[in-house]
C-alpha positions as CSV (number, residue, x, y, z in Angstrom):
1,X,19.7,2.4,7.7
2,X,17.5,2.6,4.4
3,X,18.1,6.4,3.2
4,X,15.8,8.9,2.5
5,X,14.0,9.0,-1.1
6,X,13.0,12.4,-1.9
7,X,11.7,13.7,-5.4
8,X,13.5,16.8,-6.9
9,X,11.0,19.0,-5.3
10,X,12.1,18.0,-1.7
11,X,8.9,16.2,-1.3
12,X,8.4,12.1,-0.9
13,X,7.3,10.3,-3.9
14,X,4.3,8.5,-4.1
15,X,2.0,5.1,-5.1
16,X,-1.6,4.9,-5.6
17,X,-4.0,2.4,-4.8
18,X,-7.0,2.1,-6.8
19,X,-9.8,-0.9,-7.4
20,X,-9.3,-2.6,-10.7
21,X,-12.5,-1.3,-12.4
22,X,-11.5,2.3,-11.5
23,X,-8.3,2.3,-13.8
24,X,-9.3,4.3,-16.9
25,X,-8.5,3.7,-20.1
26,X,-4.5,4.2,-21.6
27,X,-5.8,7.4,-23.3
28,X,-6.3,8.8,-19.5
29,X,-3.6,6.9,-18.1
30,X,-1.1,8.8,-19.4
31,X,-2.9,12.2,-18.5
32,X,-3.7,11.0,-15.2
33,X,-0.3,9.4,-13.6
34,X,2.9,9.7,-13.8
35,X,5.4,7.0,-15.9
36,X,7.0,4.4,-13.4
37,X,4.5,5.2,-10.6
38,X,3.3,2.2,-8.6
39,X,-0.4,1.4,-8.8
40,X,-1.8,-0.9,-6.6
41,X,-4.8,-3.1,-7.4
42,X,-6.8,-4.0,-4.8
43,X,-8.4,-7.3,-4.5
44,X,-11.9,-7.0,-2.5
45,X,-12.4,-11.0,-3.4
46,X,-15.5,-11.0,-5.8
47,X,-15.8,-13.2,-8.5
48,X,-14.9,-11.1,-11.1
49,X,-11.9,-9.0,-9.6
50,X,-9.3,-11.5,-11.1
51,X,-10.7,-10.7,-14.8
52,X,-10.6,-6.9,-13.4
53,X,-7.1,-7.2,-12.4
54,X,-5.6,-8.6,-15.0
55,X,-7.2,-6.1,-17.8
56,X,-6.4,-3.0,-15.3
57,X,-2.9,-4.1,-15.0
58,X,-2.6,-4.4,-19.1
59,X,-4.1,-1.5,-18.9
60,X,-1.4,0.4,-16.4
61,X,1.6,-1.8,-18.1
62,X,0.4,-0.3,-21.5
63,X,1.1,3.7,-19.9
64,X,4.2,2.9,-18.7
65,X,3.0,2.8,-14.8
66,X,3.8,0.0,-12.9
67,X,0.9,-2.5,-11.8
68,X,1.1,-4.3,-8.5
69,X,-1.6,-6.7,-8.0
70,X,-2.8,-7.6,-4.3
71,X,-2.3,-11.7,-4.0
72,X,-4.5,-12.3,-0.7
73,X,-3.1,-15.5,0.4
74,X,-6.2,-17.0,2.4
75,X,-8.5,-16.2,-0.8
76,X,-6.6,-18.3,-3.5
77,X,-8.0,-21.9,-3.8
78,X,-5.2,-23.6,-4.7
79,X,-1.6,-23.7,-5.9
80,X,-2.5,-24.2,-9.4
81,X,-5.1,-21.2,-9.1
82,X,-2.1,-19.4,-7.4
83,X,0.5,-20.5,-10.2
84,X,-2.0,-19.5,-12.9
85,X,-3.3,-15.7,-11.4
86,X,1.2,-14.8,-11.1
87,X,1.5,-16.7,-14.6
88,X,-1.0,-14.4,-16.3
89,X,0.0,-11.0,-14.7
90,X,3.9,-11.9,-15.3
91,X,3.3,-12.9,-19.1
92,X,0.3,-11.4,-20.3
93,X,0.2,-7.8,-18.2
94,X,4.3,-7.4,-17.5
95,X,3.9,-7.5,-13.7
96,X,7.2,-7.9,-11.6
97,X,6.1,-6.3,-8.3
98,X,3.1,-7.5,-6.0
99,X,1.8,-7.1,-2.5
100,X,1.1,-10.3,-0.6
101,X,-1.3,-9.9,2.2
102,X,-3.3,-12.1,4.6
103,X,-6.1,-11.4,2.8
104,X,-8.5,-11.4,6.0
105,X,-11.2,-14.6,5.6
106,X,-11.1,-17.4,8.1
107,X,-11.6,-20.1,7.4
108,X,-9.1,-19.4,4.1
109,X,-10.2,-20.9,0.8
110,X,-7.5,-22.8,0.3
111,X,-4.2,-24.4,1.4
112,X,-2.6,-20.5,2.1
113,X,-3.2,-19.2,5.9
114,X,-1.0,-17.0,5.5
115,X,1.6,-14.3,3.2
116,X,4.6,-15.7,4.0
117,X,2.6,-19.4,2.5
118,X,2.5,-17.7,-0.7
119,X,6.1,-16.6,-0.6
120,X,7.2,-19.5,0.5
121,X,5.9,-21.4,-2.9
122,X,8.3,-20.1,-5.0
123,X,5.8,-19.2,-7.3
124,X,5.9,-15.7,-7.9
125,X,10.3,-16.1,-8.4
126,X,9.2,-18.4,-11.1
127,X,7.7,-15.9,-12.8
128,X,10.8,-13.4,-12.6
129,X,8.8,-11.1,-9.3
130,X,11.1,-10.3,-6.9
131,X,10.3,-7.5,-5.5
132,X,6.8,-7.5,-3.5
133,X,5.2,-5.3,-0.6
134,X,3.7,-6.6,2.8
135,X,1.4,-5.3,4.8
136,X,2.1,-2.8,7.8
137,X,-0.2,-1.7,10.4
138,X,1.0,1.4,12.5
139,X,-2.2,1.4,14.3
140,X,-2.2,-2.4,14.9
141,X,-5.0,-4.5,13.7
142,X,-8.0,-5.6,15.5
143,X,-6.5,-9.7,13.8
144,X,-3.6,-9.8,15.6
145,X,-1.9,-8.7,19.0
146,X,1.9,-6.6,17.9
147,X,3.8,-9.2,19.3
148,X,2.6,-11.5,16.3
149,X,2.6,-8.6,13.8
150,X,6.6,-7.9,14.7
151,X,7.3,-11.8,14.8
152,X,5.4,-12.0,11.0
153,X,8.0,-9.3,9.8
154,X,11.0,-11.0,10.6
155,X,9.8,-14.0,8.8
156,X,9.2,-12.2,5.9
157,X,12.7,-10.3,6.3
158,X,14.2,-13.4,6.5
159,X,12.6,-14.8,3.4
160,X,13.8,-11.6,2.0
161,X,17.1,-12.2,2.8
162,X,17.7,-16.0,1.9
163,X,16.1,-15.4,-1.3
164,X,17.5,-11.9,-2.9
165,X,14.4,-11.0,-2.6
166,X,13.8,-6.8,-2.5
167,X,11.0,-6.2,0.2
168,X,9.1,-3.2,1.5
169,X,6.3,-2.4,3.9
170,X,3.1,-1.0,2.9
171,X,0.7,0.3,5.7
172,X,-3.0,0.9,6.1
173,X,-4.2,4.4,6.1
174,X,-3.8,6.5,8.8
175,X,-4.3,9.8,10.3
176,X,-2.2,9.9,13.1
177,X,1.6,11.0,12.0
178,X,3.4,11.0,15.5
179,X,2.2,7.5,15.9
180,X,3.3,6.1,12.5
181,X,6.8,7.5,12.7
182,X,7.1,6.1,16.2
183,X,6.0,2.8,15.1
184,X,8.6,3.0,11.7
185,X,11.2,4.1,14.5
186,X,10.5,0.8,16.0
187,X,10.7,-1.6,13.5
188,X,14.2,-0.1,12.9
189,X,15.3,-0.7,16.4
190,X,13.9,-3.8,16.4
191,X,15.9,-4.9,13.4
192,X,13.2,-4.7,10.6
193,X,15.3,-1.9,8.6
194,X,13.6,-2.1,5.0
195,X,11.6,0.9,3.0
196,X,8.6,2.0,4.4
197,X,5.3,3.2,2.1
198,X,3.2,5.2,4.4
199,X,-0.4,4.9,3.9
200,X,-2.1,8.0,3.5
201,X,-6.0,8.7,2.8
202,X,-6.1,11.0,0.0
203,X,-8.5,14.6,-0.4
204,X,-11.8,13.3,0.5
205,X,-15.0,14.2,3.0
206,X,-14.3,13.7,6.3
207,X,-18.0,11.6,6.7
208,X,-16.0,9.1,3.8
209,X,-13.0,9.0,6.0
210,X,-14.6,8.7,8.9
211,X,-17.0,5.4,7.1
212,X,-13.6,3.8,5.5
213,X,-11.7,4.3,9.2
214,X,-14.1,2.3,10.6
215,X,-14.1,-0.3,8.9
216,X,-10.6,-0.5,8.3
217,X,-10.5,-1.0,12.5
218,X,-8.5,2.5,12.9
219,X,-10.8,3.5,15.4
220,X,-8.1,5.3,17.8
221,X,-6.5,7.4,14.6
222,X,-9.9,8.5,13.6
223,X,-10.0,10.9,16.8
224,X,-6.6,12.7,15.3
225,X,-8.9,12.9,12.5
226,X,-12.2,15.0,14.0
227,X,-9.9,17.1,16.0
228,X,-8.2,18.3,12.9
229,X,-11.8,19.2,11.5
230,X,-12.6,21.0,14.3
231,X,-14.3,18.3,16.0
232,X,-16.3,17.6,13.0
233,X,-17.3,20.9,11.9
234,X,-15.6,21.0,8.7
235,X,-17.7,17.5,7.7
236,X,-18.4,19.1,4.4
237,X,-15.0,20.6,3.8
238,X,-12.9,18.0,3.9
239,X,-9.6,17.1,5.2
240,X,-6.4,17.3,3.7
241,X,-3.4,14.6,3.7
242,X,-0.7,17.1,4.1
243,X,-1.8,17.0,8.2
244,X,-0.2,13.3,8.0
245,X,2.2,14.1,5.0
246,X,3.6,17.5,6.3
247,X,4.8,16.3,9.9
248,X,6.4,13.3,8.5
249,X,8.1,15.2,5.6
250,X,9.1,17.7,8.4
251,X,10.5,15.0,10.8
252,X,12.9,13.8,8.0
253,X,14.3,17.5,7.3
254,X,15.4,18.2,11.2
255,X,16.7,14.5,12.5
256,X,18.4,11.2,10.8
257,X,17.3,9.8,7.7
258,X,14.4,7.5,8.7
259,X,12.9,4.2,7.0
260,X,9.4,6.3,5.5
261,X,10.6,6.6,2.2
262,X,7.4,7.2,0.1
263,X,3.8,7.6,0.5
264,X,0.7,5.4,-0.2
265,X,-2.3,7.5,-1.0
266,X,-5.6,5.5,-0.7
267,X,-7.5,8.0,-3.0
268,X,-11.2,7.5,-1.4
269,X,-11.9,11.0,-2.9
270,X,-11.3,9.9,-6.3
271,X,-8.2,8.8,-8.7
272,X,-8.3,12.4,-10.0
273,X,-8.5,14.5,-6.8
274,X,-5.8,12.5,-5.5
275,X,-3.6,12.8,-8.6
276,X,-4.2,16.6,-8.5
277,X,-3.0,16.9,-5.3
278,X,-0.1,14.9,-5.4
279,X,1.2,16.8,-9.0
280,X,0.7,20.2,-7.0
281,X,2.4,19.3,-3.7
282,X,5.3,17.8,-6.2
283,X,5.2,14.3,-5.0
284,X,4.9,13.9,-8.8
285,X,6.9,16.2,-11.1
């Protein structure tokens, strides 16, 4: 069983995802987060967002944090656009830790249908990575039936394994906490036992929740959501994470050690509200 992570304050450590052009400068950086925190950079596939991630991760290497880049396999071209995107983070921005997705086109770009095709390469080994996130979907994904999402993670387990690999499991945002940890619970019992990251939407409007749920495909989790606003009342109050922290946190104190060892925030209120909040909660001492 993977054990527990806790930060001295008791609570779970966290990552933070953030789009390339949002990382500030080093200056704020250092202000802003945490040494050794995880920063993921999302990829939303535009031209430019490979120029983006590239400076934003020099950018994060520079104050100490640790970029990991998304790779979305069905939007690289090419091997040699896949060897030369790893080559430049690994040499020129210090990056030894990604997360490989799908990356959610059909048809794909290029010769990669899938994560596990970019894994498979060898590529990012080449480059000295080995450790690298997948994705996890607690609420399932409108793609893919769970049969073939539980199938895809023993794949990747097993690529893990063969190649010394050090894996993890990153999931979408959420707002239903019963239902993750049930799903986490699973994947242990069905032999998947590696760290968790639970994705968790940071201090934000509900009405930007609500808009980002949506199209995310969490449809089902966005009803946990309105019912802790008071059926929607609160629309200009807010919500707060720790009604998807706090139970999960609390289900960790009373029974066995489970796989949910950090959380994920997906700061769609802003870098700084969510850093603010995670500081306070001590998440990050």
């Amino acid at each position: 069983m993977i054990g527990q992570v806790r930060t001295e304050t008791g609570r779970l450590p966290a990552s933070m995802e953030a789009l390339p052009k949002q990382v500030p400068p080093v200056a704020d950086l250092v202000t802003l987060l945490p040494r050794g925190v995880r920063v993921y950079l999302t990829d939303i596939g535009a031209p430019e967002t490979e120029a983006e991630t590239l400076a934003a991760a020099r950018r994060l290497h520079e104050a100490g944090c640790v970029p990991v880049p998304h790779l979305a396999a069905r939007r690289i071209a090419s091997r040699d656009a896949l060897e030369r995107r790893v080559g430049r983070l690994a040499e020129e921005a210090g990056v030894m830790d990604v997360l490989v997705i799908g990356g959610g086109i059909t048809p794909p770009a290029g010769p990669f249908s899938s994560s596990l095709d970019v894994l498979e390469t060898g590529v990012l080994d080449r480059f000295g990575i080995r450790d690298f996130a997948i994705a996890g979907h607690p609420e399932g994904s409108p793609d893919f039936t769970d049969a073939v999402a539980l199938e895809a993670l023993r794949r990747k387990l097993d690529f893990a394994e063969r190649t010394d690999a050090r894996l993890r499991i990153v999931t979408q945002f959420g707002f239903d906490a019963q239902k993750a940890i049930a799903w986490a619970d699973g994947l242990v019992r069905a032999g998947i036992d590696v760290p968790i990251h639970l994705g968790v939407a940071g201090p934000a409007k509900i009405t930007t929740l609500i808009k980002y749920g949506t199209m995310c495909g969490i449809g089902n989790s966005l009803s946990v959501l309105t019912r802790h606003g008071g059926g929607l009342m609160a629309l200009a109050a807010g919500y707060s994470p720790e009604t998807v922290v706090g139970p999960v946190e609390e289900r960790w104190r009373t029974a066995m050690p489970g796989p949910i060892t950090q959380i994920h925030v997906f700061p769609f209120g802003g870098l700084d509200k969510s850093a603010a909040w995670l500081r306070k909660r001590g998440s990050w001492c």
